[in-house]
N, CA and C of each residue as an Amber inpcrd file, in Angstrom:
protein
   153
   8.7900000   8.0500000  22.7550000   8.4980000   7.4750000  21.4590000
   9.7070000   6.6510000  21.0060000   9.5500000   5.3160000  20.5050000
  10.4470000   4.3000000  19.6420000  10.6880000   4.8640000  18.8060000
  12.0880000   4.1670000  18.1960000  12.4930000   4.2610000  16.9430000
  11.5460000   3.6610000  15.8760000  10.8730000   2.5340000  16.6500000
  10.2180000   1.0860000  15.5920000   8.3600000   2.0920000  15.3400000
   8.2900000   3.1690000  16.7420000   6.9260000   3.8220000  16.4990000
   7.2540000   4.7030000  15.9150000   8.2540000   5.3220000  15.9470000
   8.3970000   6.3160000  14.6600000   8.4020000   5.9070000  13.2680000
   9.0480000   4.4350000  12.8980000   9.2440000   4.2730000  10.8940000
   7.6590000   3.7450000  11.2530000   7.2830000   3.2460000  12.3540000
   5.9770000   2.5720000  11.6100000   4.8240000   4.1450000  11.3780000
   5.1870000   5.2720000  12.2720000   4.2930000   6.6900000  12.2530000
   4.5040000   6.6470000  10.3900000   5.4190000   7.0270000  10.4900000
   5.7750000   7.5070000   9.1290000   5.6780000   6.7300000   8.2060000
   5.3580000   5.6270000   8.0530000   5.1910000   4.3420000   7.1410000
   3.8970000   4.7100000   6.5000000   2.8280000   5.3820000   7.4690000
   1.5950000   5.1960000   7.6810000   0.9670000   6.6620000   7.0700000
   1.7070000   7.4730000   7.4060000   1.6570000   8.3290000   6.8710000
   1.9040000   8.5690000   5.2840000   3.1940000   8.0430000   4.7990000
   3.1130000   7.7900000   3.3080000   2.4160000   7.3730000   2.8160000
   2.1140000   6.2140000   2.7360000   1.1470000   5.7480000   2.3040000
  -0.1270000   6.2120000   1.8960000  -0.4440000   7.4270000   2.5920000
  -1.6520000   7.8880000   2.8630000  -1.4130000   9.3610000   1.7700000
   0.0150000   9.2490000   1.4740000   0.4500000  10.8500000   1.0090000
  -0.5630000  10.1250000  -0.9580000  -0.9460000  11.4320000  -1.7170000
  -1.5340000  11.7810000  -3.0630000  -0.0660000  11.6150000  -3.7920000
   0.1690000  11.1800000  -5.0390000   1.1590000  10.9990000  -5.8450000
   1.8890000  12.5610000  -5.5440000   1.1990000  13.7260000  -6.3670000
   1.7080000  15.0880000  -6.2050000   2.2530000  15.1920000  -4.6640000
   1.6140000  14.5400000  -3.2950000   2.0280000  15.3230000  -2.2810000
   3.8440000  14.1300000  -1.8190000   4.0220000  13.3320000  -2.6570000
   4.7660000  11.7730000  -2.7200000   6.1850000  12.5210000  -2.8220000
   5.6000000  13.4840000  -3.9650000   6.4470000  14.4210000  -5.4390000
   7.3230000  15.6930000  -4.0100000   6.0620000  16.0940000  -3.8100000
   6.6340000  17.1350000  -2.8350000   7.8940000  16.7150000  -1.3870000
   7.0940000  15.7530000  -0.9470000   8.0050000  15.0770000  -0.5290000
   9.2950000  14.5150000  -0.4880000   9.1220000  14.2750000  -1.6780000
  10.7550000  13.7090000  -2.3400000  11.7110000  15.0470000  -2.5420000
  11.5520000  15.8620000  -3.0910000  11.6470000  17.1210000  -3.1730000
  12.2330000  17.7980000  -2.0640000  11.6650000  17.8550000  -0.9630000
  12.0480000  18.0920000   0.6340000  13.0880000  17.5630000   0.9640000
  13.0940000  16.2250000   1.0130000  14.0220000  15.2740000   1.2410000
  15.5230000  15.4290000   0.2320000  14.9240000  15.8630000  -1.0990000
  16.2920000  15.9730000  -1.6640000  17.0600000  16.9760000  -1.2150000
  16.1270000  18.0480000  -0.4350000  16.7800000  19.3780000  -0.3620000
  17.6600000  19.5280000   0.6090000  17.5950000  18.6500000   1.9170000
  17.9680000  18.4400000   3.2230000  19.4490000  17.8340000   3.2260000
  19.9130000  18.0120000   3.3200000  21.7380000  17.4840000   3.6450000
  22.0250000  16.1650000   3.9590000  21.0000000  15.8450000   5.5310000
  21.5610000  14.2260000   5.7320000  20.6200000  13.3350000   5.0680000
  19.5530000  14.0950000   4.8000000  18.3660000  13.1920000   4.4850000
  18.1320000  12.6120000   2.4970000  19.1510000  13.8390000   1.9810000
  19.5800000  13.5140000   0.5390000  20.4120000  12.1890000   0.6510000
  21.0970000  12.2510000   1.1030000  21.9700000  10.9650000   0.8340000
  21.6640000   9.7780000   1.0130000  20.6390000   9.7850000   2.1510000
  19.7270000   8.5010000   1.4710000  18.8600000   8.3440000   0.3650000
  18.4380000   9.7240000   0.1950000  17.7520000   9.8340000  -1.5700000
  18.2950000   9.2240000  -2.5590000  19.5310000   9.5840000  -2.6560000
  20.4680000   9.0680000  -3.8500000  20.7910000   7.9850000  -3.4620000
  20.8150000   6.8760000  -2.4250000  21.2910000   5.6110000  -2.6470000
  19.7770000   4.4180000  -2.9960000  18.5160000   5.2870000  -3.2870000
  17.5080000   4.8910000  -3.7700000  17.8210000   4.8290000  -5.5210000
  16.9320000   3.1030000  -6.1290000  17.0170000   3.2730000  -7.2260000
  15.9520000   4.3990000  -7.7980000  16.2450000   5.1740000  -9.2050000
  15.5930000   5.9580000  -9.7090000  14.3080000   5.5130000 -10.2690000
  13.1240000   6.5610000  -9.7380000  11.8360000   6.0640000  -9.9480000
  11.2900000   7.0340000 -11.1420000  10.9170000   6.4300000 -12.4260000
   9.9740000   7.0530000 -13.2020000   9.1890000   8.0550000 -12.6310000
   9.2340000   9.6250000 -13.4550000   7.8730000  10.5260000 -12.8800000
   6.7490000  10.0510000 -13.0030000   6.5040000   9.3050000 -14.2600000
   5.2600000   8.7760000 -14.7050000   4.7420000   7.6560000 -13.7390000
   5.4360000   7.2580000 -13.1700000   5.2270000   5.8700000 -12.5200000
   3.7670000   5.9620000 -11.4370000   3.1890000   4.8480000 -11.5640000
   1.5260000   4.9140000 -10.5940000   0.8880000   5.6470000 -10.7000000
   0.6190000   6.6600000 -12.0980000  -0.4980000   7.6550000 -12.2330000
  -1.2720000   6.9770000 -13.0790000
């Protein structure tokens, strides 16, 4: 498996994620060590945002 078939797996997959499961997600990601620190160099997104 590619690097380029893996972001596009996962591209595809988001997309497909429910706002709440978006939420959970982010969540995961914050919780994780290497994977936070790209969290935080994301600008901050409204909770309210696309409901």
């Amino acid at each position: 498996m590619t690097a380029a078939y893996d972001y596009e797996d996962m591209h595809h997959l988001v997309d497909r994620l429910t706002p709440t499961q978006v939420r959970r997600l982010r969540l995961l990601v914050t919780q994780d060590e290497e994977l936070s620190q790209v969290a935080q160099s994301l600008p901050a997104v409204d909770a309210n945002e696309g409901e």
